[in-house]
C-alpha positions as CSV (number, residue, x, y, z in Angstrom):
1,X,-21.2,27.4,29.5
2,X,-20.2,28.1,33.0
3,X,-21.4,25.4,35.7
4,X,-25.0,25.3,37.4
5,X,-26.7,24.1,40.2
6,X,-29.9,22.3,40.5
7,X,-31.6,23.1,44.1
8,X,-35.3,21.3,45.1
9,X,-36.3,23.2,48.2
10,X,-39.7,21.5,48.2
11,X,-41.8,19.7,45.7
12,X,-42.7,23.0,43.7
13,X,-39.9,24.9,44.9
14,X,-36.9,24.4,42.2
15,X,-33.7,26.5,41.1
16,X,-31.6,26.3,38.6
17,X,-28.7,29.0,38.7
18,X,-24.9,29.7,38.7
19,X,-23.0,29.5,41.9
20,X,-20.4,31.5,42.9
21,X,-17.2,29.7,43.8
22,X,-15.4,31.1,46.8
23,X,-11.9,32.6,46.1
24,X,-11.1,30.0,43.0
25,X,-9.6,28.5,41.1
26,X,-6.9,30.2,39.6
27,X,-4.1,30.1,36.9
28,X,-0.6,30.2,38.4
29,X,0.5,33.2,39.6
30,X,1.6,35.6,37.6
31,X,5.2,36.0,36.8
32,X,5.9,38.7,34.8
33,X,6.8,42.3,35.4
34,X,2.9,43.4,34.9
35,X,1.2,45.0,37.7
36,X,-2.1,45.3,38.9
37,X,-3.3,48.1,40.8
38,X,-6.5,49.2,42.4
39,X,-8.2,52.6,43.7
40,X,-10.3,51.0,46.9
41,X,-9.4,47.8,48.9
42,X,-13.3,47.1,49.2
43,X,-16.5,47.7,48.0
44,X,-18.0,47.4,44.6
45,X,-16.9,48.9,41.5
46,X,-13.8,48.8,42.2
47,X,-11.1,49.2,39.4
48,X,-8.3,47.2,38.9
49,X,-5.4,48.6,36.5
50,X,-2.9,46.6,34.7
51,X,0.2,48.1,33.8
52,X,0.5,46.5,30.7
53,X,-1.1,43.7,28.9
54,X,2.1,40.9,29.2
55,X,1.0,38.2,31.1
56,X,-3.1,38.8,30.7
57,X,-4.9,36.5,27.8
58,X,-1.7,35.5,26.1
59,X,-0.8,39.2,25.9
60,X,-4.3,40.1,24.4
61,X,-5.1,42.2,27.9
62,X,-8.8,42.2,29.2
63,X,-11.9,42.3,27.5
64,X,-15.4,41.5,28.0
65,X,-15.1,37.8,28.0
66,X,-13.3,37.9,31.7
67,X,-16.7,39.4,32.8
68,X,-17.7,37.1,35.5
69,X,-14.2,35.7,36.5
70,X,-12.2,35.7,39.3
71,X,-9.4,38.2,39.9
72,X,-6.9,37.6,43.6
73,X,-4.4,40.3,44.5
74,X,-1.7,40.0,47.3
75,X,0.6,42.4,48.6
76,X,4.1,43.3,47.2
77,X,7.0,42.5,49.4
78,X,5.1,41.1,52.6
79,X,6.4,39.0,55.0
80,X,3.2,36.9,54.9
81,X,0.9,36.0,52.0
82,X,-2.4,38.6,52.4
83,X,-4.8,37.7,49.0
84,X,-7.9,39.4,48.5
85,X,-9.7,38.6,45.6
86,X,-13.0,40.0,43.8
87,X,-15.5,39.0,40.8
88,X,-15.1,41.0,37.6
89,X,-18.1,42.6,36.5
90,X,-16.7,44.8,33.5
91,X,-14.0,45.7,31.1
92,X,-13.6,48.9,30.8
93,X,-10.3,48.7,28.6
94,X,-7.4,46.3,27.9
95,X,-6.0,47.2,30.9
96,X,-8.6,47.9,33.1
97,X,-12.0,46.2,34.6
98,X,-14.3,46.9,37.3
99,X,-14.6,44.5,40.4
100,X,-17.1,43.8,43.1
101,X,-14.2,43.2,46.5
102,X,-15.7,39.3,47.7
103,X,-12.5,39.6,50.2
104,X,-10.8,43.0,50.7
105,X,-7.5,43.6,48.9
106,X,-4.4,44.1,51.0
107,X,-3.5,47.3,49.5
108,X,-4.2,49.6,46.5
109,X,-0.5,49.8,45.6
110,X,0.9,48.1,42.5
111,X,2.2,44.6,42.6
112,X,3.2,41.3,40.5
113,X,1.3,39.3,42.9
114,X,-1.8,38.6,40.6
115,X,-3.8,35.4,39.6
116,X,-6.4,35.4,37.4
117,X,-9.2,32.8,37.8
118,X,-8.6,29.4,35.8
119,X,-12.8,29.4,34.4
120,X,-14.4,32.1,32.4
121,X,-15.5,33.2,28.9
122,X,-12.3,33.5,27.4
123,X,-10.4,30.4,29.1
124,X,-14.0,28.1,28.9
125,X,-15.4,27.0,31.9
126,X,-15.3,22.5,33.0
127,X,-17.5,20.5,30.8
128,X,-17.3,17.2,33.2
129,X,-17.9,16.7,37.1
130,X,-18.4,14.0,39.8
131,X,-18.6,13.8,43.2
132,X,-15.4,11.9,45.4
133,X,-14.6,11.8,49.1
134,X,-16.9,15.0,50.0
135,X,-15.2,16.9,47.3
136,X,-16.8,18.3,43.9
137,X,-14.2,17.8,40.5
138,X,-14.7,19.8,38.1
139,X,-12.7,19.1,35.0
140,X,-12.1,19.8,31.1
141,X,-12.1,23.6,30.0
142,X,-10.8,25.2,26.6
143,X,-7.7,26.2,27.9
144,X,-7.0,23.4,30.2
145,X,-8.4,20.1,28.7
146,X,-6.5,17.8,30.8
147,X,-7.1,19.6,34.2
148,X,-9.2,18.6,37.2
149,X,-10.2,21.4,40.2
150,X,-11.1,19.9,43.6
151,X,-13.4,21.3,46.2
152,X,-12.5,22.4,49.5
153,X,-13.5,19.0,51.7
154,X,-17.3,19.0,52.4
155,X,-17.7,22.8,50.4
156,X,-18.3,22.3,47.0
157,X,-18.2,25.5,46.3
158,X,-15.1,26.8,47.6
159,X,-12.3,26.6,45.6
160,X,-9.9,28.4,47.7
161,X,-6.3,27.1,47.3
162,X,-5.1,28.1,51.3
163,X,-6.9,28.5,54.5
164,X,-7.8,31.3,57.0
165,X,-6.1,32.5,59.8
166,X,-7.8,35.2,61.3
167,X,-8.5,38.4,59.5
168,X,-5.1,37.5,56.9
169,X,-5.2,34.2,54.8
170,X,-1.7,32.8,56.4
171,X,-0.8,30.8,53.2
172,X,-0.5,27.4,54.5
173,X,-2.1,24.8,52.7
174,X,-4.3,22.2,54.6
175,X,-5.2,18.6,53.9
176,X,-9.2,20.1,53.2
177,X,-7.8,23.0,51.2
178,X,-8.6,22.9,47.5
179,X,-6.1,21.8,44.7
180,X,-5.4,22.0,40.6
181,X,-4.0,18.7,39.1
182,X,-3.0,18.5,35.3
183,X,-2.4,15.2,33.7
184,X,0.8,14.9,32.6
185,X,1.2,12.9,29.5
186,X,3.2,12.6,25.9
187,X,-0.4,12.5,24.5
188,X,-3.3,14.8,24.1
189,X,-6.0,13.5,27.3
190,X,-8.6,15.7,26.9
191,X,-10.9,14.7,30.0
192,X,-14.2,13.1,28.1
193,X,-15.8,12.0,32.5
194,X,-14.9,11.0,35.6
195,X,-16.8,8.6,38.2
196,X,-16.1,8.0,42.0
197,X,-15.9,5.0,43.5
198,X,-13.0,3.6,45.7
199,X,-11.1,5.6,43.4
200,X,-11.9,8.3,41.1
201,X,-11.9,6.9,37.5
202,X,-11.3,9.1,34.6
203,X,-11.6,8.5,30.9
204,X,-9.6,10.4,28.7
205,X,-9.1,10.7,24.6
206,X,-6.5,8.0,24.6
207,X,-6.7,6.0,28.1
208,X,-8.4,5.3,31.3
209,X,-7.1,6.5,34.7
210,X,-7.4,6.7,38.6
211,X,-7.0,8.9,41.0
212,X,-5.8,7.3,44.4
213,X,-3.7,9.2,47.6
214,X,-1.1,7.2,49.5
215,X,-3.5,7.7,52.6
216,X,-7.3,7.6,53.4
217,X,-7.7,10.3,51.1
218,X,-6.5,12.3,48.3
219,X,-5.1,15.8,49.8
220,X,-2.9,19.0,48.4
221,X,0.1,16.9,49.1
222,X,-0.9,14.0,48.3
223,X,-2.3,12.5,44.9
224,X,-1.0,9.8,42.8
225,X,-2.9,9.8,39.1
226,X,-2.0,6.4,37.2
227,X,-2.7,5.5,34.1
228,X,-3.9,1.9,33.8
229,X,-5.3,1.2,30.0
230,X,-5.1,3.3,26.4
231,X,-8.1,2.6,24.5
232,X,-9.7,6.1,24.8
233,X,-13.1,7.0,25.5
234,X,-16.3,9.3,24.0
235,X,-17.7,11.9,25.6
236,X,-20.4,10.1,27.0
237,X,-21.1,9.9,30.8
238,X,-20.0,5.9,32.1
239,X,-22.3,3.6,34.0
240,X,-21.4,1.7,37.0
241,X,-22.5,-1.7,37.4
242,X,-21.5,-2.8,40.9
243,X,-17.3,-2.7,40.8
244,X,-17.0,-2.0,37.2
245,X,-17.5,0.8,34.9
246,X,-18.6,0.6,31.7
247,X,-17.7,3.0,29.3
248,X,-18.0,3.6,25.4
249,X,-14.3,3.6,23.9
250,X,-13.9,6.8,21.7
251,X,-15.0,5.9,18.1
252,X,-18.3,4.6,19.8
253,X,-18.2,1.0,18.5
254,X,-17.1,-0.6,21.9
255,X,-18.6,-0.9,24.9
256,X,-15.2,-2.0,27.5
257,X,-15.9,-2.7,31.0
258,X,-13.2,-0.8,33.5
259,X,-12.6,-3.2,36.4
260,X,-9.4,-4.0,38.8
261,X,-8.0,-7.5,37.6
262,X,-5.8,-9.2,40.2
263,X,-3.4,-10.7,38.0
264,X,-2.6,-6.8,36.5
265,X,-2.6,-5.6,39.9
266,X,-4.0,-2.3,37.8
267,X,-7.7,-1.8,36.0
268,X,-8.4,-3.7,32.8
269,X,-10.9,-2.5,30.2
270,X,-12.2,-6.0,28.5
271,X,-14.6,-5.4,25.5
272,X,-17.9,-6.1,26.3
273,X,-19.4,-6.3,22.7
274,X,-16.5,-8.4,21.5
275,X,-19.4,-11.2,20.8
276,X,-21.9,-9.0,19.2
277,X,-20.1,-6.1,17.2
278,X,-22.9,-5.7,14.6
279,X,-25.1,-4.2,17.2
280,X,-22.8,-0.9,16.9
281,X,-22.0,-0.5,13.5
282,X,-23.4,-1.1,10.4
283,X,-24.6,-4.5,9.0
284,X,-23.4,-5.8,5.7
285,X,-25.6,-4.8,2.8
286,X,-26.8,-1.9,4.2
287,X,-25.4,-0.2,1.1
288,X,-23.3,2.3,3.4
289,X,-19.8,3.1,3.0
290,X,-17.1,1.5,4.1
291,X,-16.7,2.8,8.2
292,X,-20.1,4.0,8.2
293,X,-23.3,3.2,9.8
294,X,-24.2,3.5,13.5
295,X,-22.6,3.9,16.7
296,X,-23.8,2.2,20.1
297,X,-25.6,5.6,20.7
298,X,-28.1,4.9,17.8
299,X,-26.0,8.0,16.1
300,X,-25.6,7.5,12.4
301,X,-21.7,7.3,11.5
């Protein structure tokens, strides 16, 4: 389900809808021979034409799951970066959809310059977000379980990878500019939540990280994502208790508490219900199974 926004305006006055994120974000750009062409650099309606499918959905072409995403177009063979990029509002083909122009296209004529937007129908859209240093982090889709998308500084909803230089988008990045950031790892880290603090903690399936910069704060150009314990966590949100964290580890029969430890120099996740285990599982007797009974949700195992 794509993200929403809760908005109070006053004490009756509520919303509850789907923002549109400025220009963003996007899948790497693409590099195949595939070209995307349109017949209008503005305005609404606007088709877009592939000239083949290579390179769009894992060679599947469009379809009506991109309804809804993003779609950014350069220039071929320009000495400057020039991206304009539009919403896609229908599929009319595997080849071609229609486009409402947010930011005019730099021309009609076919190029390889092409990014398709990372969130959507057919990629999934983040299942986990937090707010850290006037930046929203949106993490977790289908396609892309072990990515995190930061704001622009201070605009949460502009996820626009380079900054403005006049009427062109000049292609340099910026300290406020928004960035992508996949976890590398030799296991599978599906993001279960994050939670800011002085650093942005974030469980994963098999261990607990932060996020940190090597100045005041985390930039394009600089982040530094370390990985400081492996127990694993559950999807379940984490609760901060002063300067610790306390999070349930992934089978659900743990509750660890996520805390910097001065003799690790790191964060250490001790186990909080170490001296009372049978409050999350089952007690003896019960006549359940072997590994069943409940978890420190209440949730029957």
């Amino acid at each position: 389900t794509a993200p929403h926004k809760l908005t109070r305006r006053g004490h009756t006055d509520w919303s509850f809808e789907q923002p549109l994120f400025i220009d963003g974000p996007y899948l790497d750009q693409n590099n195949t021979d595939t070209t995307l062409s349109t017949n209008s650099t503005d305005g609404r309606q606007v088709t877009v034409t592939a000239s083949a499918v290579t390179g769009i959905n894992d060679g599947g072409g469009f379809g009506s799951s991109d309804i809804g995403r993003l779609i950014r177009l350069s220039a071929a063979s320009t000495s400057a970066p020039n991206w304009g990029w539009g919403l896609i509002i229908g599929s009319t083909g595997t080849t071609t959809v229609t486009v409402d122009v947010k930011r005019d296209f730099p021309s009609t004529n076919a190029t390889t310059e092409w990014r398709l937007g990372s969130w959507s129908d057919e990629t999934g859209w983040p299942g986990v977000g937090a707010f850290h240093q006037q930046r929203l982090v949106l993490a977790r889709s289908t396609d892309q379980p072990q990515t995190k998308w930061y704001s622009q500084t201070g605009d949460f909803e502009n996820m626009a990878p380079d900054s403005a230089s006049s009427s062109e988008w000049d292609g340099t990045v910026e300290s406020d500019d928004a960035l992508t950031y996949t976890i590398s790892s030799d296991d599978v880290e599906d993001i279960e939540w994050m939670t800011a603090g002085t650093t942005l903690q974030v469980g994963t399936r098999n261990a607990e990280w932060s996020v940190a910069s090597d100045g005041a704060d985390i930039t394009p150009t600089d982040i530094l994502v370390s990985r400081h314990t492996q127990h694993g966590s559950a999807r379940v949100q984490p609760v901060r208790v002063g300067h610790a964290t306390l999070f349930l580890q992934r089978a659900k029969r743990r509750v660890r508490e996520l805390a910097f430890n001065f003799e690790a120099d790191g964060l250490v996740a001790n186990d909080l219900s170490r001296l009372a285990p049978h409050h999350c599982r089952g007690h003896h007797g019960d006549g359940l199974p072997a590994g069943t009974g409940f978890d420190c949700l209440g949730d029957q195992k």
